[in-house]
KOLLO-896922 format. One record per residue (C-alpha): chain; residue in one letter; residue number from 1; x, y, z. Coordinates in pm, whole numbers, plus 50000, padded with zeros to 5 digits. Last residue first. Example, Ala and Ser with C-alpha at 12.3 -4.5 7.8 and 13.67 -1.06 7.14 Angstrom:
BEGIN
+----+----+-----+-------+-------+-------+
: ch : aa :   i :    xx :    yy :    zz :
+----+----+-----+-------+-------+-------+
:  A :  S :   2 : 51367 : 49894 : 50714 :
:  A :  A :   1 : 51230 : 49550 : 50780 :
+----+----+-----+-------+-------+-------+
//
This chain:
BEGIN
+----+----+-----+-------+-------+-------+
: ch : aa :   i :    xx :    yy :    zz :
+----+----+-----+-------+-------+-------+
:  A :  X : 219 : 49896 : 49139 : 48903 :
:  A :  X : 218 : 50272 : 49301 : 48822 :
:  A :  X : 217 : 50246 : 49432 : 48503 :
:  A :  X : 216 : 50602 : 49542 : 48332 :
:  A :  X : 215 : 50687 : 49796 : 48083 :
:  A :  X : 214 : 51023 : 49856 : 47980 :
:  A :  X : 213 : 51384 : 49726 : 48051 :
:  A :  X : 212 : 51419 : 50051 : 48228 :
:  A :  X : 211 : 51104 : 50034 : 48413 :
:  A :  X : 210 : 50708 : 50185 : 48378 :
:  A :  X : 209 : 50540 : 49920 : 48629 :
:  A :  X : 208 : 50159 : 49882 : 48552 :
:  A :  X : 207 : 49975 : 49763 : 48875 :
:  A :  X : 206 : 49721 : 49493 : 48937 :
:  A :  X : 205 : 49386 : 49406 : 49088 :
:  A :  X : 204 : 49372 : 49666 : 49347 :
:  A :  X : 203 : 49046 : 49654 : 49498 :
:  A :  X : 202 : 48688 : 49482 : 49435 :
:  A :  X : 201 : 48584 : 49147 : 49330 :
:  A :  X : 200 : 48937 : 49084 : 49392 :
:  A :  X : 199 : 48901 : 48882 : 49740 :
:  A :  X : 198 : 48636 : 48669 : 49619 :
:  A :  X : 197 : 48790 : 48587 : 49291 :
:  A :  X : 196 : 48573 : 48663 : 48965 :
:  A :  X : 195 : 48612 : 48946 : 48821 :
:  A :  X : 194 : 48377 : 49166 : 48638 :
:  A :  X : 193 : 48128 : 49211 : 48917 :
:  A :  X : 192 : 48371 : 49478 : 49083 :
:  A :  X : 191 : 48321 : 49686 : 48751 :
:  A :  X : 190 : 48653 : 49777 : 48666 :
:  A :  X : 189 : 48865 : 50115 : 48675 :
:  A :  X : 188 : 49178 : 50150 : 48482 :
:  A :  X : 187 : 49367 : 50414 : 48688 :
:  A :  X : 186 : 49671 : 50692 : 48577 :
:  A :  X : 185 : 49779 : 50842 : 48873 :
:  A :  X : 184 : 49864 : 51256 : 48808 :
:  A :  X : 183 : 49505 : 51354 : 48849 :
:  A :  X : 182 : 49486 : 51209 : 49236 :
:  A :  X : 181 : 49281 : 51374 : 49393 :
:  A :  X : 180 : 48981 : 51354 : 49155 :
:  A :  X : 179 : 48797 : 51646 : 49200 :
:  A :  X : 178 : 48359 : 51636 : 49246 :
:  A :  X : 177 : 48345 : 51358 : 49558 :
:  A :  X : 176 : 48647 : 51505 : 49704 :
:  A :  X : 175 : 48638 : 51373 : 50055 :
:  A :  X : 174 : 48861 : 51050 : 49983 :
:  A :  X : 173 : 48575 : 50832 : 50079 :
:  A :  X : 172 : 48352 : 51030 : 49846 :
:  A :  X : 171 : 48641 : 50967 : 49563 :
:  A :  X : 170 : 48618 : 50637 : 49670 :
:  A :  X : 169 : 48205 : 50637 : 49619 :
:  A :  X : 168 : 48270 : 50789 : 49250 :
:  A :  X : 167 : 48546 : 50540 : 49134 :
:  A :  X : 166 : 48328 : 50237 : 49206 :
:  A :  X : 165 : 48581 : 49945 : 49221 :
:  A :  X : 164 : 48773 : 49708 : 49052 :
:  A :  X : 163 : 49089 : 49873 : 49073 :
:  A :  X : 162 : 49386 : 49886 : 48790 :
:  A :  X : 161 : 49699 : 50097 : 48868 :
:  A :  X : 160 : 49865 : 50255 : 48560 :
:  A :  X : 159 : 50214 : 50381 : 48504 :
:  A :  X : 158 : 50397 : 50346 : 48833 :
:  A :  X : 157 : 50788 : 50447 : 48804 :
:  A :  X : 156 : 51112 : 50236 : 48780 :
:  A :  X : 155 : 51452 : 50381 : 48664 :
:  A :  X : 154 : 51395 : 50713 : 48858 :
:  A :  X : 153 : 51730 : 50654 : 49037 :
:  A :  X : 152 : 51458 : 50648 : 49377 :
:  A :  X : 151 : 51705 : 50747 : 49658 :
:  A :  X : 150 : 51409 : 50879 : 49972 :
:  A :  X : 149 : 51003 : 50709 : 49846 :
:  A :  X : 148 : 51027 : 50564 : 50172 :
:  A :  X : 147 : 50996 : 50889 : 50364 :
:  A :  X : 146 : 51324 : 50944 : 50484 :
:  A :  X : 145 : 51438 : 51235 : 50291 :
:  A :  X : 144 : 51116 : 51386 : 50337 :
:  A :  X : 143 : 51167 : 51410 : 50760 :
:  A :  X : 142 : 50974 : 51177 : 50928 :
:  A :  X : 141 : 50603 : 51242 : 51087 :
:  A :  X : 140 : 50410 : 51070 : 50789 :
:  A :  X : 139 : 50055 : 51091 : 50763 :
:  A :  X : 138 : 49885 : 50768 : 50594 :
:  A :  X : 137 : 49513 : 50696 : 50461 :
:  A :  X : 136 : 49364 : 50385 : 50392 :
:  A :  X : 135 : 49235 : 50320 : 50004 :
:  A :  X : 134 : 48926 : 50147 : 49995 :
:  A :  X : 133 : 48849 : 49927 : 49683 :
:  A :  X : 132 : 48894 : 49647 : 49989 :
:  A :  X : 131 : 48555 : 49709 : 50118 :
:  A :  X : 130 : 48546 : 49562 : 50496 :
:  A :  X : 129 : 48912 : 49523 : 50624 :
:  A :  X : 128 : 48984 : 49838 : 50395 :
:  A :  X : 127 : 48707 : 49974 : 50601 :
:  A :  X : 126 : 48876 : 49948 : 50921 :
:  A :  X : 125 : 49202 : 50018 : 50759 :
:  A :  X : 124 : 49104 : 50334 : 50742 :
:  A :  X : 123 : 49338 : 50553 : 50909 :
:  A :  X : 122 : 49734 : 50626 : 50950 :
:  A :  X : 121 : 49955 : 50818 : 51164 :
:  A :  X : 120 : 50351 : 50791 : 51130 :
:  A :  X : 119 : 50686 : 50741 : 51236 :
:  A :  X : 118 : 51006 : 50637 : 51046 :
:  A :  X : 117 : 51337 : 50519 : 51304 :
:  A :  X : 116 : 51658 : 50533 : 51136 :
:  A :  X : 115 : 51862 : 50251 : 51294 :
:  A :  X : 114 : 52038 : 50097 : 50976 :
:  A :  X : 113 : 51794 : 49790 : 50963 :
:  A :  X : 112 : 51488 : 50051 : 50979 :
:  A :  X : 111 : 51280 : 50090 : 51268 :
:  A :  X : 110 : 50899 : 50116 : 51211 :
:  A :  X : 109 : 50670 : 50332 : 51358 :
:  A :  X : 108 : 50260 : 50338 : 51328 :
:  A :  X : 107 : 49985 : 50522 : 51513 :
:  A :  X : 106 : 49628 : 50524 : 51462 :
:  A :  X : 105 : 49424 : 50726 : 51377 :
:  A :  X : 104 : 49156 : 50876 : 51619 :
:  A :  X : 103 : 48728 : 50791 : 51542 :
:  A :  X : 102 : 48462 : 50987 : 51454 :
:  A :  X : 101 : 48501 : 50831 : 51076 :
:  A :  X : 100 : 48444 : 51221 : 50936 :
:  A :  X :  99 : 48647 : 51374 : 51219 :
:  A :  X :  98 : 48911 : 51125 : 51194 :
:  A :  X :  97 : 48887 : 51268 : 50809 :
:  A :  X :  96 : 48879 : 51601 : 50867 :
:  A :  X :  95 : 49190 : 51571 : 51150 :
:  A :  X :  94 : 49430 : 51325 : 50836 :
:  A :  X :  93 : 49682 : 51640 : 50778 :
:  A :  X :  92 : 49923 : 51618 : 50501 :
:  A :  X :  91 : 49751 : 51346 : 50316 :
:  A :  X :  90 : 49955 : 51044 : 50193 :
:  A :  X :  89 : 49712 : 50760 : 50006 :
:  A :  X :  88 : 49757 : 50440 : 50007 :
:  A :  X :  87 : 49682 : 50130 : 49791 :
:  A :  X :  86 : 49585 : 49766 : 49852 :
:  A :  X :  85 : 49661 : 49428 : 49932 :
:  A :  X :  84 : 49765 : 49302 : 49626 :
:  A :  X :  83 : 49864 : 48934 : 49598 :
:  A :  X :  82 : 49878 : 48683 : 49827 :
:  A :  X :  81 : 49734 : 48314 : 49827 :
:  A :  X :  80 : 49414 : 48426 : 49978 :
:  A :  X :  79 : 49626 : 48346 : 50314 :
:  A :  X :  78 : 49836 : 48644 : 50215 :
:  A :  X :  77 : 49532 : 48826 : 50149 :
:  A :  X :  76 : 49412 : 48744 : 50523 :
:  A :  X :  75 : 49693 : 48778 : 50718 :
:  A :  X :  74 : 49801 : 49139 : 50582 :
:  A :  X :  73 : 49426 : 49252 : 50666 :
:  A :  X :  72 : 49466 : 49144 : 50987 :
:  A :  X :  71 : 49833 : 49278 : 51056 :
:  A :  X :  70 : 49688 : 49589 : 50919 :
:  A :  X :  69 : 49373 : 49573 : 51102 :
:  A :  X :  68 : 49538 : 49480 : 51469 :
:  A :  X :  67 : 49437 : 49190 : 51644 :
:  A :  X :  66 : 49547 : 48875 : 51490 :
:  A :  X :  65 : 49877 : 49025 : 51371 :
:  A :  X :  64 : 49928 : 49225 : 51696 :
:  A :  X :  63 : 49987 : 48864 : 51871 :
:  A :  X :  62 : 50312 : 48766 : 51660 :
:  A :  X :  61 : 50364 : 48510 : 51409 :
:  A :  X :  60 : 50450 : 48786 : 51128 :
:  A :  X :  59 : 50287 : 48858 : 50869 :
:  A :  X :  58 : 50460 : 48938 : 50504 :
:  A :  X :  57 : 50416 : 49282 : 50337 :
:  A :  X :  56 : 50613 : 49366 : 49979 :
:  A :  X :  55 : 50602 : 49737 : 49946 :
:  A :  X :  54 : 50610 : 49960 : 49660 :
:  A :  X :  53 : 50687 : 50309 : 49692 :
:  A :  X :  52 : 50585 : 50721 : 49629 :
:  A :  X :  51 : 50758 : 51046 : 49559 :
:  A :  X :  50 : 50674 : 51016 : 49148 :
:  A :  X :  49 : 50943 : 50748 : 49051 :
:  A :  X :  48 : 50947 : 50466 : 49282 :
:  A :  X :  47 : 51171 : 50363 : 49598 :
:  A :  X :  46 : 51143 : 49941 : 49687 :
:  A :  X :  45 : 51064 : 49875 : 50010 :
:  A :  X :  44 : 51069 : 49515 : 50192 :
:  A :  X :  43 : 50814 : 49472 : 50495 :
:  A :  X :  42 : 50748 : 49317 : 50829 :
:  A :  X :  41 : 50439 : 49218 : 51015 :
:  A :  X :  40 : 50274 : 49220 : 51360 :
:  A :  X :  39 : 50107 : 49536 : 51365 :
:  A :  X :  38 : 50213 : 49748 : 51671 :
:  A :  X :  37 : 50567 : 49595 : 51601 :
:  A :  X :  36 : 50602 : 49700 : 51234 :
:  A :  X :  35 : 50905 : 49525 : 51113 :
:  A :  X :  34 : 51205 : 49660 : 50886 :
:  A :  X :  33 : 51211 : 49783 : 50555 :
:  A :  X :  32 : 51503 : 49576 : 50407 :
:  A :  X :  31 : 51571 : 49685 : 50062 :
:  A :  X :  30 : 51415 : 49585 : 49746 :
:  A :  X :  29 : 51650 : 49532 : 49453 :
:  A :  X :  28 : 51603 : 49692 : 49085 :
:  A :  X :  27 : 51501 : 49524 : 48728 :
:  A :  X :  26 : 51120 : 49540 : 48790 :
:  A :  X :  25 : 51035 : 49171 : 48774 :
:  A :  X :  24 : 51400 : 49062 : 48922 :
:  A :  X :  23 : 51252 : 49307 : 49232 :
:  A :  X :  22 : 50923 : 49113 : 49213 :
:  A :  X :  21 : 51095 : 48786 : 49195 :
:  A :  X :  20 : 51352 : 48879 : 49491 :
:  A :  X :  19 : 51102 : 49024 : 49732 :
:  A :  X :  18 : 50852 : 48718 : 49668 :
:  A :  X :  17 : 51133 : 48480 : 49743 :
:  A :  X :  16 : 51237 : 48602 : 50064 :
:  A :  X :  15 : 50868 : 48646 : 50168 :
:  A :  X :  14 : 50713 : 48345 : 50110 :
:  A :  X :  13 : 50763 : 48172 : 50435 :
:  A :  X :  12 : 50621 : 48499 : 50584 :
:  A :  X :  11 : 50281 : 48435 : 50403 :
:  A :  X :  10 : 50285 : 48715 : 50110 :
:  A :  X :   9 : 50086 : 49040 : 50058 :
:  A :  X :   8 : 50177 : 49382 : 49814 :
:  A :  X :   7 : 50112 : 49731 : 49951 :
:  A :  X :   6 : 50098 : 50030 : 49704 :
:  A :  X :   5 : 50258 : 50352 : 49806 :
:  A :  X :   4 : 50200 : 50746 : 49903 :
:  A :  X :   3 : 49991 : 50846 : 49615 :
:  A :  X :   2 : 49889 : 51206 : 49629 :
:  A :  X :   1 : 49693 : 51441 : 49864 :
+----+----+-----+-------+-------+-------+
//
């Protein structure tokens, strides 16, 4: 179980601009991810220190948006203004927790611009939808050189990630109420109550870049 990537919202008319201030931000480019057709959106990666990524997420005007979590919850923080959507977590085998939510994960593909096609299974965006301190869970089919994570120079890595949320009940969610999972991410946890938008009374408020030109906080 580690940190597989944190997702960051825009409207689509947004996108272009988003991609290239957060990439100025951090002092490397984003490259074309692709779209996700089962979810109605499109995203630019960006390859982090530590096997893990950044994405920027943009809907798209396409039916799946509307009906599909991810494209939902996409939607609906962009239309907050954007910002943070959340963070995931890579498991090697998500059976206990279907089990657990007594429900199948769900499917996900992308193609990238140069063809390679990246396949996975991923659950919890249900309660992401409803408690947005949830992390969702991914399982990746693809080969490790074509996870997303695949040509980080190690230039830009993720310091610190600050939630508002209630670090005991996610580490319940994550099914390792007495181990935290994920010793190696540093997290600032808030109080939900402590902030005062209606979206960020709980999740991921903001994340602490390490980068070449130094540190940089991305909220």
């Amino acid at each position: 179980m580690r940190l597989d990537h944190v997702s960051y919202a825009c409207e689509a008319d947004a996108f272009a601009s988003t991609v290239s201030r957060l990439g100025a931000l951090l002092g490397a480019p984003f490259t074309d991810g692709g779209v996700h057709p089962r979810y109605g959106t499109r995203n630019a990666v960006l390859p982090l220190d530590g096997d893990c990524y950044v994405e920027v997420v943009a809907p798209l005007e396409h039916p799946a948006t509307d009906t599909m979590p991810f494209g939902q919850a996409v939607r609906r923080r962009a239309q907050l203004g954007g910002g943070w959507l959340g963070w995931v977590v890579c498991v090697e085998d998500l059976a206990p927790f279907e089990k657990r939510l007594g429900r199948p994960s769900a499917e996900g593909h992308r193609r990238r611009p140069d063809g390679v096609l990246l396949e996975w299974r991923q659950i919890g965006l249900l309660e992401l939808l409803e408690d947005p301190q949830i992390p969702y869970l991914i399982q990746w089919s693809c080969p490790e050189q074509e996870h997303p994570s695949a040509g980080a120079d190690g230039s830009v890595g993720i310091e610190r990630l600050e939630i508002a949320g209630q670090r005991e009940e996610i580490l319940a969610w994550l099914g390792t109420p007495e181990v935290d999972p994920l010793p190696h991410v540093h997290v600032n946890w808030l109080e939900p109550g402590d902030v005062a938008n209606a979206w960020d009374e709980a999740g991921l408020l903001a994340v602490d870049f390490r980068t070449a030109h130094g540190p940089v906080r991305i909220d």
